[in-house]
N, C-alpha and C positions, 0 to 999 in steps of 0.2 A: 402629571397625566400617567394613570397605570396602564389603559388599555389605549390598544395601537390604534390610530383614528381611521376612518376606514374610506373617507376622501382623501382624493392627493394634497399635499402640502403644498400653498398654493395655485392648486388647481392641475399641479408640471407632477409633481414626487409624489411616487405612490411606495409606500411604507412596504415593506417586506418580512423583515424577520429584526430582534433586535441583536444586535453586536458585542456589547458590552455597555458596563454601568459604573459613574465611575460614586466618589463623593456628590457631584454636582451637576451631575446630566448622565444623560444613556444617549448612545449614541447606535442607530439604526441602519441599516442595509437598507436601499431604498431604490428605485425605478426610475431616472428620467426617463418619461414620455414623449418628450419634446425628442428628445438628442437619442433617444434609447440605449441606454447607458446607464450601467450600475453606478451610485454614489453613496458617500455616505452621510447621514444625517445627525447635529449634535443637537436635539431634545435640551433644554432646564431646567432639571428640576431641583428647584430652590430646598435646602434640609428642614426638616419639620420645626417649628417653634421660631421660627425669622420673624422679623417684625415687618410692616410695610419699606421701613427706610432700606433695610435688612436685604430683603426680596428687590426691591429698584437697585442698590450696590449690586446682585450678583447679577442680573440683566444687563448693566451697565457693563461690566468685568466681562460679560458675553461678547458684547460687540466690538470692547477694546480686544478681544481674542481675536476678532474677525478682523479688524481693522489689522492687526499687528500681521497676523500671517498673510492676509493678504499682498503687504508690503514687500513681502521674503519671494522673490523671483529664485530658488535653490530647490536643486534636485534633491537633495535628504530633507527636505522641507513640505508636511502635507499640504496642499492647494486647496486655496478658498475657491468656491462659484457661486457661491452669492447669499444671501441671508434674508431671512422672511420672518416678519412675525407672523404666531398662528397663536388661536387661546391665549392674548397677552401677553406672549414671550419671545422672543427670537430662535431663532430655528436655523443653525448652521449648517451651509450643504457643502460637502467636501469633495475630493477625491475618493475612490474606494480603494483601499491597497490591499490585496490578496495577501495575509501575513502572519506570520505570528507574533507576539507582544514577547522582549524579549525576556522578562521573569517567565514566561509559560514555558519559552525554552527550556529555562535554566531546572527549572521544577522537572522537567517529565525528563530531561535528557544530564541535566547535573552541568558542575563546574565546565567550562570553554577551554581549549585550548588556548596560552598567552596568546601565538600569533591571530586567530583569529579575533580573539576579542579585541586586537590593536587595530583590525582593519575594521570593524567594529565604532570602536573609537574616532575613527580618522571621519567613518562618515558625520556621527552626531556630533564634533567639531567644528566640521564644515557647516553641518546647520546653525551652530551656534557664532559662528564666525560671521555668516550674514548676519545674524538676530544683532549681534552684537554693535556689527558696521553700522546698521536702521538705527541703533540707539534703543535695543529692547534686549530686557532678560527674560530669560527664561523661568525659574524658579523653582522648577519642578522637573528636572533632570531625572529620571530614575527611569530602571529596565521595563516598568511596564509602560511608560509614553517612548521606548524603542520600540520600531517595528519591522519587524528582519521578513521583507518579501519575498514570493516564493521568488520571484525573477533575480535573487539578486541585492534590491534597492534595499538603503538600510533609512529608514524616515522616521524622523523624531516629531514626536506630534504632542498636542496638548498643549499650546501657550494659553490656558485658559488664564495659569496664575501669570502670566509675561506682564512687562510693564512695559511703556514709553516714554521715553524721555520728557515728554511734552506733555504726559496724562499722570496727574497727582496720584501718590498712594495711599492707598484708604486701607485700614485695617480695620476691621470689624469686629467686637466680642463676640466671640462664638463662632467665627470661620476662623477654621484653620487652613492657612495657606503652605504649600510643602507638605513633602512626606518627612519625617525626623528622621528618617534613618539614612537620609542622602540628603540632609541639610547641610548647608557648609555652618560651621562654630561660629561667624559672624553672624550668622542669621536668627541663631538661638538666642546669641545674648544680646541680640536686639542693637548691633554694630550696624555704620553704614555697611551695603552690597553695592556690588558692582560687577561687570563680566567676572571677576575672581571667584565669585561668590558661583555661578555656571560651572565652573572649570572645577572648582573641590565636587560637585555634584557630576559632573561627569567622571571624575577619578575612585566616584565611591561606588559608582556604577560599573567600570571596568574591573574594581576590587570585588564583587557582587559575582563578576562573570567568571572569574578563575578561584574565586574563593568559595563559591556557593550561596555568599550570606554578603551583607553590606559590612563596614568595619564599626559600625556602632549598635548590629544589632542587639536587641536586648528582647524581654517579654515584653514590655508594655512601653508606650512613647515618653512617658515621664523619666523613666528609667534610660531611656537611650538619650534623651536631651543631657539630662546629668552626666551621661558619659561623654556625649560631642561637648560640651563644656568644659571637663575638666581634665580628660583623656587625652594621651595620643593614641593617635589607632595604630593598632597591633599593627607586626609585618605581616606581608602577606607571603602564604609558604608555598604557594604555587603559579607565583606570578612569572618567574621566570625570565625573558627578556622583556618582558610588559614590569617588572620591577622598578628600573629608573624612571619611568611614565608614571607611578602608581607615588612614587613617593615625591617626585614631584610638584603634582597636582594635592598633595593629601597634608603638603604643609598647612599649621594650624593659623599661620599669619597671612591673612591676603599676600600684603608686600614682600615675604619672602616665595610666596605660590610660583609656579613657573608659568610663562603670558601662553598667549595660545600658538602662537609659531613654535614657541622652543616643544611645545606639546607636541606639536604635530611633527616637527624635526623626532621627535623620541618613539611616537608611535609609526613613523614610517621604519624605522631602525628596528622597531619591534616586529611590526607587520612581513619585512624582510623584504621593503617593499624600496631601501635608501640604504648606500652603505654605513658602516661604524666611522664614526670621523675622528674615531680611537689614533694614537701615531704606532703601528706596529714596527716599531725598530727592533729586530732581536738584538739582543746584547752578544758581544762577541764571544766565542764560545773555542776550547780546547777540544772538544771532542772529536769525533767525527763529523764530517760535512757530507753533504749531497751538493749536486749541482743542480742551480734551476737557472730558469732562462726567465729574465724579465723581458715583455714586447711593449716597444714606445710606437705604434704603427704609425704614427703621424710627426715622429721626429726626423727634421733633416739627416741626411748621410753624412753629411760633412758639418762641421760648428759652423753655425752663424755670427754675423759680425759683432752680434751680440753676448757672444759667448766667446770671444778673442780677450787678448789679455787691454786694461784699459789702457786709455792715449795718456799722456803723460799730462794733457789739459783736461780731463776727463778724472784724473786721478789724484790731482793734486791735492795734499793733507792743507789743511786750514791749520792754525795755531794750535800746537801742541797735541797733535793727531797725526800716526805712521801708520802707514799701511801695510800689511803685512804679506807679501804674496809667498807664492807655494812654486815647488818644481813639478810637481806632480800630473802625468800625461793628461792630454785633453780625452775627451770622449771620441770615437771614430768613426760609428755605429750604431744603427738605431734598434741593436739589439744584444744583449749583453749580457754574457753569462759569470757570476758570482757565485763563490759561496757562500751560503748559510751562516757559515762562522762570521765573515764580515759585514758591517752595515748594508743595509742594502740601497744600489744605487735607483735613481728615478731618473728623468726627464721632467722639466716643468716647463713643458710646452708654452705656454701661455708669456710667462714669463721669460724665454727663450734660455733658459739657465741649463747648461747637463750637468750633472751631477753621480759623479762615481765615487763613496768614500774609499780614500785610498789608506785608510789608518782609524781607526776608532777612536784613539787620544787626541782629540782636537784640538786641545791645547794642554800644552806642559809647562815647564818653567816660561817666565815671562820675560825674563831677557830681552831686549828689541833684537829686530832686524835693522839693517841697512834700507831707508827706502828703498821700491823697486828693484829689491836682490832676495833672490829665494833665500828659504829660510833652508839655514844649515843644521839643524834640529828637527831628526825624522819626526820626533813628537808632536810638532807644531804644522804638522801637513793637513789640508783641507779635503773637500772636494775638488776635482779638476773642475775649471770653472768659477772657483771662488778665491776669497783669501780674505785673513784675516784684517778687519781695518781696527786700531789699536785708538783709543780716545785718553789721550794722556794728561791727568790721571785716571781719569775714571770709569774704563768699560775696556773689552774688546770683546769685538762679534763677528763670524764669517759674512761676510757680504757678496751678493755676485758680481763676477770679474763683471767691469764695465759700466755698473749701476753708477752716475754723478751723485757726488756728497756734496751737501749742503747745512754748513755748521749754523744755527745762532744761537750764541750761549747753553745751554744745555742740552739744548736742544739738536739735534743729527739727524738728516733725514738721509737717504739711500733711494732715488729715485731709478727706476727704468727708462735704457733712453729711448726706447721706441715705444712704448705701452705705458699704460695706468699703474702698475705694480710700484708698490711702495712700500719701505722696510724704511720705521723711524724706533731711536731710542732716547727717552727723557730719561736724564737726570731729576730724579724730583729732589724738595732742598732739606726736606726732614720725611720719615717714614710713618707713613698714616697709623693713627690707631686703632682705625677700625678699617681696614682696609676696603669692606663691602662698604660702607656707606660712601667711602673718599670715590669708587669706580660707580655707584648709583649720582653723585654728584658729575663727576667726568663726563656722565650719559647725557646730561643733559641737551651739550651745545650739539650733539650727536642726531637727536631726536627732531632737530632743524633741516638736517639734509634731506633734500628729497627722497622719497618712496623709502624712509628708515625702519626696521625692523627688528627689532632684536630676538636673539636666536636665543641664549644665554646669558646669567650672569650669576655666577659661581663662584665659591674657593676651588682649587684647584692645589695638587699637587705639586709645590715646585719651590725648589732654592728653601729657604728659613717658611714661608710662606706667603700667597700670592692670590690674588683675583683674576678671572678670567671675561671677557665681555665679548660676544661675539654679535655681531651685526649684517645687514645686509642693506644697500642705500643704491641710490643712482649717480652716477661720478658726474661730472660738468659736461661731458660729453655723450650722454644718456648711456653710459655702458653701465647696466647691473653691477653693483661692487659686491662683493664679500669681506667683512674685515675682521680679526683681533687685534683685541687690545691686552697686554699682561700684565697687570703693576705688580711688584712683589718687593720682597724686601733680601737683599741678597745675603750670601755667607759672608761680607764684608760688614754689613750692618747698612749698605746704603739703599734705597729705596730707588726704584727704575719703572718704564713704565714702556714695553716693546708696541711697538703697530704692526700688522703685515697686514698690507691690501692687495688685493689680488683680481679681475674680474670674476663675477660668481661661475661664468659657463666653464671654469679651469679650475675651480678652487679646490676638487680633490686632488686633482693632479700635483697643485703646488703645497699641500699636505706634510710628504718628507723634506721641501724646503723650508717650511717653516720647522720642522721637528732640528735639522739642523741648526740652525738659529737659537734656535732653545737650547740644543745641547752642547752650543758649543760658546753661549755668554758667559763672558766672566768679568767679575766686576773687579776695581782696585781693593788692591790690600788696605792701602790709604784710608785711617779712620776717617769717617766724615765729622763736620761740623758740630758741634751740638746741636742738638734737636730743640724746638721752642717748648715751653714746661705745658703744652697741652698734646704734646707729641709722645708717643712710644719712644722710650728709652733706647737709645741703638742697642746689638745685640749679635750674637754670632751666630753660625748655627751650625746642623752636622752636615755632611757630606750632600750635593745637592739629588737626589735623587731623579732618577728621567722623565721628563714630563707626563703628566695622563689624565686624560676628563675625570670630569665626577659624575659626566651623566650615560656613559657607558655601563653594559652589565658585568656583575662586581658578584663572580661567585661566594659564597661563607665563607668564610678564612676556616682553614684545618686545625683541625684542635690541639693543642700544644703539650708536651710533656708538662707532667704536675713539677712546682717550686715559684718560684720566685721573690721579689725582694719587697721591701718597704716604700711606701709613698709616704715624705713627710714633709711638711708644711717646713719653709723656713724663718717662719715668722715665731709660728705657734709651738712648735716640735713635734707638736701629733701628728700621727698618721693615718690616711685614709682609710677608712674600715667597713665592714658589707657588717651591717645589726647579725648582732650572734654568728655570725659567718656561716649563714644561711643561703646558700645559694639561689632560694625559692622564694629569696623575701621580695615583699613588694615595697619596704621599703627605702627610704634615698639613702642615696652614701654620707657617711657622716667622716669628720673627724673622733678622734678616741686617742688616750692614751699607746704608744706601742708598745705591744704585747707579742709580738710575735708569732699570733695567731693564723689560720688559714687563710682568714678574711682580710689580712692584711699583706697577703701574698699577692703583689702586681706581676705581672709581665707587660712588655712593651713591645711585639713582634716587631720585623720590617714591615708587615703587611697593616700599621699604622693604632692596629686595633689594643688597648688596655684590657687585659684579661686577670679574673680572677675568680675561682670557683668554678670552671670549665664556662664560666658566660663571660658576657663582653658589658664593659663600661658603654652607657648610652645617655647622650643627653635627650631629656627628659620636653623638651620644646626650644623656639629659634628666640628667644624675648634675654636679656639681660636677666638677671636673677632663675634663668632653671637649672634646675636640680641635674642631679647624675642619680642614674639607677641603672640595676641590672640585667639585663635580656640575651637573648641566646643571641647568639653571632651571625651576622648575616652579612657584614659587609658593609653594610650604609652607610651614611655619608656622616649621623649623628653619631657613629661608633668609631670614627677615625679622630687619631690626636696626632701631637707630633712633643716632644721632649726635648726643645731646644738648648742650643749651648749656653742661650741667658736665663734657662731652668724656668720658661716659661711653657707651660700646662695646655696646648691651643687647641682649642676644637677645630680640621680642620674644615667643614662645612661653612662653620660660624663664623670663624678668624674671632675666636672671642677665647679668654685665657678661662684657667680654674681657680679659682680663688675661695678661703676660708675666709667668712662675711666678716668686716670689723677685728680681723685678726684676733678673732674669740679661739682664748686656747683651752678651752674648754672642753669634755667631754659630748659626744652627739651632736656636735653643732655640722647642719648642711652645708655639706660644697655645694657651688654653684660655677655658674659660665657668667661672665662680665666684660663688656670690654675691658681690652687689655691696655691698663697705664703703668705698669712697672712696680708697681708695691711690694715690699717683701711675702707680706701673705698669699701674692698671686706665684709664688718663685716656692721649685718644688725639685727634692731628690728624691730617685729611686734610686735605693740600695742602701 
């Protein structure tokens, strides 16, 4: 229908002016009579050359639109009232929202600010979080079905292409469903979708907002499919703290995609709307100090019974476990001035722990103590409040004073005796090879608890290398939990796997006690067992570094003095090499004879990153077999490694090693990332 019909639609809606138009309908500005009240009206009109079947499919597609949003009771969500056919067609009658589409923004006014476009984000997640909950996608994610109201309201509209669980998909020759340039890669190449398949389409949409442009745009759709295909998409150079959100979401593997809570945890972070759940411990420092004052406003004056040293029934070591306590003053004061130079102290309310580091060397030689007698080794002093409990042979960790231990076989928990709070450490019996998939497996029995949620589930920074899983559930007692899990593999070669549960209304509070805990495990010298032959090879590693997220913002690493040494396989002899020692090349890192060329100059900063040619080593996608290439340095999480003491190569994102394929020692043959099983071609020195 070109001309506006000039009776009300059904007898109530009288047509006004039209609004926009999209592929598959114009939708109109229109008069309730009845209610007098602007609304707006969604027209069908079917694309020229359809067949009859053709035309009935997108009438149909009409009404499962209607039906689907109807279902969405959500404020970022446009509102149905009600649907009528007229001229043979159905005729959607909506809410009007006062607004602009947000590409019109982006067009007339240019790239968003990060923080903006996160609050941005937080709304058309929430839409998609209902759609999701009802069992419908959406499919068609992109800036123009955003709509930024003049009030305010941010409303994601257009579930024309949405499905329902319960309503079969029908593809059609000749209708294209999605815009290609905020498709997710599973949808091109014609992969199951699922809410994943939303989530990469709203992160190509918040890349759109600070970039200008989508991450696959190209001239023509052909040309941008072939890229969401085959590409990763570029970083984005003005994302800013909207960056950990962006890369995120813009993983090419659903199953590695991050879900939509850890989304919205990153976009509130970004929005500045939640704090960084980063551990800010400064490191202890020589120089000059300042004084600051920390305020606990709801910490007792005096220690609670909770925070007294434990009862002697209370503390009793199990078989082959000492306890290690400290002399070190209690806390006195619910307000406490430090300096700078040393740890800084907290209060964890919640948990009822104070916590003043009195020494930054948490642990030193390992020597025992005498149970229940302070330790005569300033190096070995705790927080007041805590002390070390010793698992002999296998661990020691600070524990809080008073917490009951409870041993079974590898297992040690550290229970609260007034509250839900709980600090446990496994012994696991060999060291995972793939460490993300053994903590994707662990999640399972996790996923049982009541109202469970996961926040994250990352490599992380820590020890040899490690997994991080963070959760949210309901304890037996209906109290909201908070929880991590760490499995890693230590500088002893053994494999551990920490808990800290906390209630969630305290859990940033109890933050520097978990960062304690972390900084201050240590595991036996004691080689472990053999590992079983489908297990990672035990292994040593360097010095354990401080713990720290991977989904915080991760300035560029600074550029490095020119030099550096040889990467060379110890399988093959060759060494890693950039084609012609091109800095610009696009293409993969190979092996090559060494020659001692530019291109065969590595670095390995502290800041994790493999530099050569002033760019940064990047893997190339999250699958077993991708490549390494070269991209300017940004930090990411695909350009972090680590150069262990068993000369294993590890991506730390991935937890997957580098390896030369089939130990070809050939010339140009591609590295790759691979789980790590210990092979000599995965075993590598620089220098």
């Amino acid at each position: 229908m070109s001309d506006m019909p000039q009776q009300p639609i059904g007898g109530r809606y009288r047509l006004v002016r039209p609004l926009g138009q999209g592929g598959q309908g114009r939708v109109w500005l229109a008069r309730d009579e009845v209610l007098r009240r602007d609304v707006a009206i969604k027209e069908l009109l079917p694309p020229p050359g359809l067949s009859e079947e053709e035309q009935d499919y997108l009438c149909e597609r009409s009404m499962r639109e209607a039906r689907t949003i109807a279902r969405l009771n959500q404020t970022n969500v446009v509102r149905i009232y009600d649907v009528l056919p007229y001229d043979g067609r159905p005729w959607i009658v909506m809410e009007f929202i006062a607004s602009r589409p947000l590409h019109q923004v982006l067009r007339r006014e240019g790239p968003m600010a990060p923080e903006r476009a996160a609050r941005i984000g937080l709304s058309v997640l929430a839409a998609l979080r209902a759609a999701h909950e009802a069992g419908v996608l959406h499919r068609d994610v992109k800036p123009a079905n955003v709509l930024l109201a003049h009030d305010g309201r941010v409303v994601l509209t257009d579930f024309g292409l949405a499905t329902a669980s319960e309503d079969p998909g029908m593809t059609q020759s000749g209708v294209v469903l999605g815009s290609p340039a905020y498709l997710a890669p599973e949808r091109a190449l014609d992969h199951p979708v699922g809410p994943a398949s939303d989530l990469w389409s709203l992160g190509a949409t918040l890349y759109a907002a600070v970039e200008g442009r989508s991450p696959y745009a190209r001239t023509t759709p052909i040309a941008t499919l072939a890229a969401l295909t085959t590409e990763l998409p570029p970083a984005p150079e003005h994302a800013g703290v909207l960056r950990p959100a962006l890369e995120g979401l813009l993983r090419r593997d659903p199953e590695a995609r991050i879900s939509a809570a850890e989304a919205e945890h990153l976009l509130l972070q970004a929005a500045g709307d939640e704090p960084s759940l980063g551990l800010p411990l400064p490191p202890p420092s020589g120089g000059s100090s300042f004084d600051r004052e920390v305020s606990f406003s709801n910490a007792p004056s005096q220690p609670s019974a909770s925070m007294s040293r434990p009862s002697a029934s209370m503390s009793r070591p199990m078989s082959g476990a000492t306890p290690i306590l400290d002399d070190a003053p209690k806390p006195r004061r619910s307000r406490l001035r430090i300096a700078a130079g040393a740890l800084v102290g907290v209060a964890v309310l919640a948990l009822g722990v104070g916590v003043v580091l009195a020494n930054p060397g948490l642990i030193g030689a390992q020597a025992g103590a005498a149970p229940q007698q302070p330790s005569a080794d300033p190096s070995r002093h705790t927080a007041a409040g805590w002390h070390y409990y010793r698992d002999s042979p296998g661990f020691t960790v600070p524990v809080p004073d008073g917490w009951l231990t409870v041993r079974d076989g590898r297992h040690v928990e550290f229970r609260e005796p007034d509250g839900p709070g709980l600090l446990s450490v496994d012994e696991l019996t060999f060291a995972p090879s793939d460490l993300l998939a053994d903590t994707r497996t662990r999640e399972k029995p996790a996923r049982k608890k009541p109202g469970y949620t996961r926040i994250a589930l990352a490599a992380v920074d820590y020890q040899v290398r490690a997994v991080e899983h963070e959760f949210t559930y309901t304890g037996p007692s209906g109290t909201p939990m908070h929880a991590i899990t760490r499995s890693f593999v230590s500088e002893s070669r053994r494999a551990y796997l920490i808990g800290w549960h906390t209630p969630d209304a305290t859990w940033a509070a109890s933050r520097p006690a978990l960062a304690l805990v972390l900084d201050g495990f240590r595991a036996s010298t004691v080689a472990p067992a053999p590992a079983p032959a489908s297990a990672r090879p035990s292994k040593s590693a360097k010095p354990a570094p401080k713990p720290t997220r991977t989904r915080t913002t991760t300035p560029p690493p600074p550029p490095l003095a020119a030099g550096g040494q040889s990467l060379h396989n110890q399988a093959t002899g060759t060494c890693v090499d950039v084609p012609n020692s091109d800095p610009a090349t696009t293409l993969n890192l190979q092996t090559f004879a060494c020659n001692g060329t530019v291109g065969q100059q590595f670095q390995l900063p502290a800041d994790g990153t493999l530099r050569v040619l002033g760019k940064c080593v990047e893997v190339a996608g999250t699958a077993d077999g991708s490549a390494l290439r070269l991209a300017t340095c940004t930090g990411g999480g695909l350009q972090r490694f680590t150069l262990n003491a068993a000369a294993d190569l590890v991506s730390l994102q991935l937890d997957k090693c580098v390896e030369v394929p089939v130990a070809n020692a050939g010339n140009g043959v591609r590295i790759q990332v691979v789980t790590c099983a210990g092979p000599s071609h995965q075993k590598w020195i620089l220098g």
